[in-house]
KOLDREN-866901 format. One record per residue (C-alpha): x, y, z; residue number from 1. Coordinates in steps of 0.001 Angstrom, whole numbers. Example, Ala and Ser with C-alpha at 12.3 -4.5 7.8 and 13.67 -1.06 7.14 Angstrom:
2
[[12300; -4500; 7800]; 1]
[[13670; -1060; 7140]; 2]
***
This chain:
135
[[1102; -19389; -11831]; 1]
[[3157; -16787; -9827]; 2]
[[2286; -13293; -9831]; 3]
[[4153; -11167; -12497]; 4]
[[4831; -8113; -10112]; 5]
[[8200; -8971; -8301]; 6]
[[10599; -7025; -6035]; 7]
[[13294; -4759; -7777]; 8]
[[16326; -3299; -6453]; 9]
[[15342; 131; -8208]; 10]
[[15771; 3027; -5757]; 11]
[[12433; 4343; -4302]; 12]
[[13654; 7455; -4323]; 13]
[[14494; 7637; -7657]; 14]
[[11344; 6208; -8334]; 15]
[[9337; 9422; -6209]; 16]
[[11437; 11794; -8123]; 17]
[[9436; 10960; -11038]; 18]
[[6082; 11565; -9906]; 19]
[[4900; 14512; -11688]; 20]
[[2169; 15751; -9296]; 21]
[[3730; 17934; -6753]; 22]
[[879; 16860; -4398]; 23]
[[864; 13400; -4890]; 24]
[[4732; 13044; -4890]; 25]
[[4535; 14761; -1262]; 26]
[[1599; 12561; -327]; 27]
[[3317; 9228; -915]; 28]
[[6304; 10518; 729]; 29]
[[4117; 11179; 3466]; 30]
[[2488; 8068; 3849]; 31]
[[6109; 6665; 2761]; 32]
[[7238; 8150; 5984]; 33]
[[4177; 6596; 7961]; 34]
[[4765; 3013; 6738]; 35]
[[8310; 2850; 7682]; 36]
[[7616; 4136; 10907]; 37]
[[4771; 1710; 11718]; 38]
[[6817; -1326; 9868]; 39]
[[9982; -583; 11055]; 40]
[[11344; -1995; 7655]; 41]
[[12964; -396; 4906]; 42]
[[10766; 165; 1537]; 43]
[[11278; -1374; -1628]; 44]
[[9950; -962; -5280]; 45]
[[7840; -3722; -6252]; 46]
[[7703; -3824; -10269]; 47]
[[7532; -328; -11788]; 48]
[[5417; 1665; -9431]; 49]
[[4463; 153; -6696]; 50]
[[6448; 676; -3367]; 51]
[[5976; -2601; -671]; 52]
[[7312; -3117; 2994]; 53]
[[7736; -6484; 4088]; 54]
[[7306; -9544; 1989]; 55]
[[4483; -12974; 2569]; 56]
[[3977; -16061; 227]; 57]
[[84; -16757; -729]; 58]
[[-1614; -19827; -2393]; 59]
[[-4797; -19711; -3544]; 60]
[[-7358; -22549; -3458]; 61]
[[-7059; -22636; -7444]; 62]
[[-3011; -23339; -6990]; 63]
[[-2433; -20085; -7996]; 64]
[[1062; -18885; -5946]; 65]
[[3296; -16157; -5406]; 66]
[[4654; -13308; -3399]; 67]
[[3442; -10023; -2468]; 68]
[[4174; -7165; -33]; 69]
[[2371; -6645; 3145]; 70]
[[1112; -3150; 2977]; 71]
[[2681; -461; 98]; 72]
[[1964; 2675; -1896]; 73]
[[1668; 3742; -5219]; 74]
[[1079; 7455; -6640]; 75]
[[-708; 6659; -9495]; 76]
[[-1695; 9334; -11541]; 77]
[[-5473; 9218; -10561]; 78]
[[-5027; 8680; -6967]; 79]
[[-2850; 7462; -4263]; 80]
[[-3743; 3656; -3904]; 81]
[[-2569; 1806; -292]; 82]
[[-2573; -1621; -507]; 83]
[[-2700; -3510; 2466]; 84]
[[-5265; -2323; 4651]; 85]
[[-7999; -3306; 2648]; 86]
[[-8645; -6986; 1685]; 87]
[[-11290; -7581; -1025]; 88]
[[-12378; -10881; -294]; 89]
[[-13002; -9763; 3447]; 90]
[[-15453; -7228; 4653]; 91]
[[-14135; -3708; 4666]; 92]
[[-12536; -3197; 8409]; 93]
[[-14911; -679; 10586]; 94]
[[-12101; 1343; 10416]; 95]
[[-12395; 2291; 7223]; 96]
[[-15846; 4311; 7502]; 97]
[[-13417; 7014; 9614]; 98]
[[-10446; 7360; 7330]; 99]
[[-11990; 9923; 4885]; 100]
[[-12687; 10021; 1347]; 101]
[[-11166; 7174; -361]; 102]
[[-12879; 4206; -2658]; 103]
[[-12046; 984; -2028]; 104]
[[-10778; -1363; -5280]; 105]
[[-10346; -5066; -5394]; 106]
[[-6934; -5105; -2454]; 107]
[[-6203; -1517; -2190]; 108]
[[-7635; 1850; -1386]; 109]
[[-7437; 4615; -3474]; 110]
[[-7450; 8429; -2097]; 111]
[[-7364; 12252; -3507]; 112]
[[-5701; 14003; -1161]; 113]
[[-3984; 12626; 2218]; 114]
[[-4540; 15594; 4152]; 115]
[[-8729; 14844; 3880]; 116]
[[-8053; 11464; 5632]; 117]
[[-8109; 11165; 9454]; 118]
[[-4372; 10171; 10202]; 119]
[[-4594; 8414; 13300]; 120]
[[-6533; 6155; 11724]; 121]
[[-5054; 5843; 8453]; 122]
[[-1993; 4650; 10855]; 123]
[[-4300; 2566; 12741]; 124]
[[-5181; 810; 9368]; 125]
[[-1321; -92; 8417]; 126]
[[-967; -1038; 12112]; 127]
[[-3570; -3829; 11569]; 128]
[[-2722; -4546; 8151]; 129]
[[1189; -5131; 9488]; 130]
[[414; -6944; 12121]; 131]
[[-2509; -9566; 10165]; 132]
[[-1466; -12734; 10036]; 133]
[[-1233; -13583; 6176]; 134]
[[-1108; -16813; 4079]; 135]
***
């Protein structure tokens, strides 16, 4: 069973325009900015609303199988969520306990406001998460 959530060629920034939170549109542009910098890579729109840099292929113990992005954004409506720098079936990273307030979901991290996080180590975080070996 693949995941349902694929890559799109839909323009990300068509896709920001449409936020309809001032603040959160300009926090996932910021953090937009910080991914590319860290990655080096270009962003892409991953289904509907999620925005993913780079690109790994997972299989599960169960056979389940697909692709997914290796760190990414989304400005959903409740909160910012960052995927990537958070794995749920690993312990949190250290790191984490000096980002800020943020609560941590099943893969991703969901936050308020950017500007309450600690940016060198939000950067930190994608650092790792871009540079984790993944299967």
């Amino acid at each position: 069973m693949a995941n349902l959530t694929q890559p799109t060629n839909e323009s990300v920034d068509d896709f920001l325009a449409t936020v309809e939170d001032p603040k959160r549109r300009a926090d996932a542009a910021t953090l937009l900015e910080l991914m590319t910098r860290v990655t080096g890579e270009r962003p892409r729109m991953w289904g509907s609303s999620m925005i993913g840099f780079g690109e790994y292929h997972y299989r599960y113990d169960s056979g389940r199988e697909g692709d997914w992005f290796t760190v990414g954004l989304s400005p959903r409506k409740g909160a910012l969520t960052i995927y990537g720098i958070h794995d749920g079936y690993r312990e949190p990273d250290p790191l984490l306990e000096q980002l800020g307030p943020h609560t941590l979901g099943r893969g991703c991290v969901y936050v308020k406001s950017l500007s309450a996080l600690d940016g060198g180590v939000l950067e930190e975080l994608v650092r790792q998460a871009w540079e984790r070996p993944r299967t």
